[in-house]
N, C-alpha and C positions, 0 to 999 in steps of 0.2 A: 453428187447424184443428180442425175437429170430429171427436169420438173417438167410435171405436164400441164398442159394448157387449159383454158375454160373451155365448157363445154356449151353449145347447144341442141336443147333436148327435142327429137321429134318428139310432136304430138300422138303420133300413134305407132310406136315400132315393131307393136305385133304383128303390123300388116303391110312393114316392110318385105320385099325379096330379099333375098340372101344377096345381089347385086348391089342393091339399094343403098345398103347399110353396109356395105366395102366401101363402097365411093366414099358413105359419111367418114367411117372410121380413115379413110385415109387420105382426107384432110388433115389431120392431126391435132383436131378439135375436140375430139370427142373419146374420151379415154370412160368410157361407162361399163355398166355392169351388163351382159349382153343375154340375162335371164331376161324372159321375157321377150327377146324380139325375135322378127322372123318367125311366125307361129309353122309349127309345121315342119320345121328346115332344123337337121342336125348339125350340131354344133362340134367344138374339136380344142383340147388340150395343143400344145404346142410345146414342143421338146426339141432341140436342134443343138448337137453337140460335135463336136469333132471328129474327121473320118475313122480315130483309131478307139476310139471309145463307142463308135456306131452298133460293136456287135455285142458288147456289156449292156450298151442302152433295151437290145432287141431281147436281151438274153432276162434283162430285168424286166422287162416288158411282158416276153413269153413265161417266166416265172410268179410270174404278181397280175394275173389277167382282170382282176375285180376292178384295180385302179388303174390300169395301166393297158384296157383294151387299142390297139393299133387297128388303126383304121386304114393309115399309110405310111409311105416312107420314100423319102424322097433321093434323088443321088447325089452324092458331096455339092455343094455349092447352088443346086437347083432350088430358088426359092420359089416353085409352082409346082401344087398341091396333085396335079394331075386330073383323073377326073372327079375326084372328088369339088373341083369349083375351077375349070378350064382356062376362063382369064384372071383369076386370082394372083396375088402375090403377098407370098406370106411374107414378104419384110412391110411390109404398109398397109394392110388389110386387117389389118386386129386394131381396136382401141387401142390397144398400153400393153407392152412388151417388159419384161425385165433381163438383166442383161449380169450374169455374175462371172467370175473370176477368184480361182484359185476358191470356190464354193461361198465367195462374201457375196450380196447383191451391190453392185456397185451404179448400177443407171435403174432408170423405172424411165422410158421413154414410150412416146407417140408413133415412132416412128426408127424402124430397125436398119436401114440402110446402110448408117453408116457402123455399125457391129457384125454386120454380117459380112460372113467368110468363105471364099473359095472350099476350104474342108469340110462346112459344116454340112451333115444329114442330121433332115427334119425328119419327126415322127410329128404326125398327128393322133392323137389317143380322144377317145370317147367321153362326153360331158354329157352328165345327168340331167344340163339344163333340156336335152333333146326329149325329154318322157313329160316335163313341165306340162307341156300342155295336155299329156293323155292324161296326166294326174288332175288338171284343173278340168276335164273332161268329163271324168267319173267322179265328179264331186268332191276329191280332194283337195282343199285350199291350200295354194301354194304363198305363206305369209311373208317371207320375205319380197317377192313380187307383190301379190297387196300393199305391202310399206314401203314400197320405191327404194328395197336394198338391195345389196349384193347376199350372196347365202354365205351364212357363217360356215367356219370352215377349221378343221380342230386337226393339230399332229395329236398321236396318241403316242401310250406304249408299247403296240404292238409292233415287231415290227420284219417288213419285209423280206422274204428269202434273196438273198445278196447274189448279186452277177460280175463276176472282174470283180471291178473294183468301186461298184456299187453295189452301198449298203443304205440302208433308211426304213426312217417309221413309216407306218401307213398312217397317211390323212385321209380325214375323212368328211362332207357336208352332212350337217343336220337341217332338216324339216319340222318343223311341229306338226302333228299331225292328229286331229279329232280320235283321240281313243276306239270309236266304232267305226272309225274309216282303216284302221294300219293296216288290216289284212286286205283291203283293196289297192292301199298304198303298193302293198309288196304284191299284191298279183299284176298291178299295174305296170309298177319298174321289172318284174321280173319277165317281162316281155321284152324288153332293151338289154340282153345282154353285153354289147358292142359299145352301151351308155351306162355300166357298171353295173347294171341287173339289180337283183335284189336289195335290201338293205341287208351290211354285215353286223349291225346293232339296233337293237329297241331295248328303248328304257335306258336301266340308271347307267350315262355318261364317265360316272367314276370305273367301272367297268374298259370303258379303255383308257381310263388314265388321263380324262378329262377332268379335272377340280373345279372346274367354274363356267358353266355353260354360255352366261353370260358374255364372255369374254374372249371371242374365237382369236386365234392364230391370224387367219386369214379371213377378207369381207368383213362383214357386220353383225352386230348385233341383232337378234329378230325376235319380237314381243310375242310370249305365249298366251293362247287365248284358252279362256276355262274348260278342263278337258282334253286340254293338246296334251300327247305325249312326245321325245324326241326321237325320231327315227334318222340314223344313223348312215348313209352310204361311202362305199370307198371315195375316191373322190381323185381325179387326175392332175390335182396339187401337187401328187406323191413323188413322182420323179423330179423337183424341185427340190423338195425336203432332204431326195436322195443326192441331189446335186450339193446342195449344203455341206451335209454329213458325212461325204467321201470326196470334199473340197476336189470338186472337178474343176480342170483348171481353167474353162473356158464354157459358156452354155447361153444360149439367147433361150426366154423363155414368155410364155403369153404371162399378162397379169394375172393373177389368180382373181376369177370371175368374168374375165375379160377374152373371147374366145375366141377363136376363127370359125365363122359360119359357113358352112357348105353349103352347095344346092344340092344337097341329097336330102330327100324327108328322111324321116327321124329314123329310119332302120331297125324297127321292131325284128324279133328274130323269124325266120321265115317270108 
């Protein structure tokens, strides 16, 4: 599997451009968690599979819209996101890409250039990290950003309505979130429908088939503070999960926490 490199951290990446922080990431130094930067500026899951699987991808996409909102799509081989970020290139503009086969993960790379294929059509899908800041806005502390992590990230047992020949669980990120803040929480993301909206859980995690909160799937671990409940969102991990689980034979995909940022603000609905 391919290793990534050290990083160096700006001192302030919330008041990085969305330009800014492409340049960093594509250096191939900086394979970081991209909550947190770019204040203001929507961020974007990354899906890029084969031309003949493009219409299962769109079919499981249009079927499963909580975790799997599309933002774009691109034309076989075209690694430029359009206008969603004009001089963008999605083979080198994301921190840390993964790269699986026949549905194993086989690379975790800085840099997609040499994985990317003449067939492949990109989706870009909608990341919750884009509401982060209305939520730390209205008063909701976003803790894994306070602790300098990635946000936990959990498969469940629910699972997805199947396209082709994609099938998979829905994952999903957890928040902690101050018990008399959740309904701000959920009127706050439920303005990003295009960033997974609402939360699809509050409260107890065994519920979707979670045993140990502690211990996500995907990102890091994030310390509850007294009070905090865990509030639940779909989370654009999922078509990964579904890549896995319907061992697709071929798929470049972002790291999970690790985004492509656009210059679109955050796209609240309206």
């Amino acid at each position: 599997m391919g290793m990534l490199p050290a990083m160096s951290f700006p001192e302030q990446p919330a008041v990085l451009t969305p330009g800014q922080a492409r340049a960093l990431f594509r250096t191939g130094t900086m394979p970081v968690t991209t909550s947190g930067w770019c204040r203001g500026y929507a961020q974007a899951n990354l899906l890029a599979v084969p031309r003949e699987l493009a219409f299962d991808a769109l079919l499981f996409a249009y079927r499963n819209p909580a975790p799997c909102p599309v933002l774009a799509v691109t034309d076989p081989g075209d690694p430029h996101p359009g206008d969603l970020a004009e001089t963008a290139d999605l083979r080198t503009d994301l921190p840390a890409y993964r790269v699986y086969t026949d549905g194993v993960l086989v690379a975790e790379v800085p840099d997609a250039t040499e994985y990317w294929r003449d067939d492949l059509v990109a989706f870009l899908i909608g990341c919750s990290f884009s509401f982060e800041t209305a939520l730390a806005t209205a008063g909701v502390p976003v803790r894994h950003v306070e602790q300098g992590g990635n946000v936990p990230m959990y498969v469940t047992d629910h699972l997805c309505r199947p396209a082709g020949v994609l099938t998979g669980p829905l994952v999903v990120s957890m928040r902690p979130v101050p018990s008399a803040l959740v309904d701000t929480a959920v009127e706050v993301s439920a303005r990003y429908p295009v960033m997974h909206g609402r939360p699809v859980h509050i409260g107890d995690p065994s519920e979707l088939g979670i045993t140990d909160v502690t211990r996500p799937d995907f990102g890091d671990p994030v310390v509850f503070e007294e009070g905090d409940v865990p509030v639940f969102w779909a989370c654009g991990v999922t078509p990964q999960a579904a890549v896995m689980a319907s061992k697709v034979p071929y798929a470049v995909t972002h790291a999970p926490g690790r985004m492509f940022i656009t210059d679109h603000a955050d796209l609240p609905a309206g």
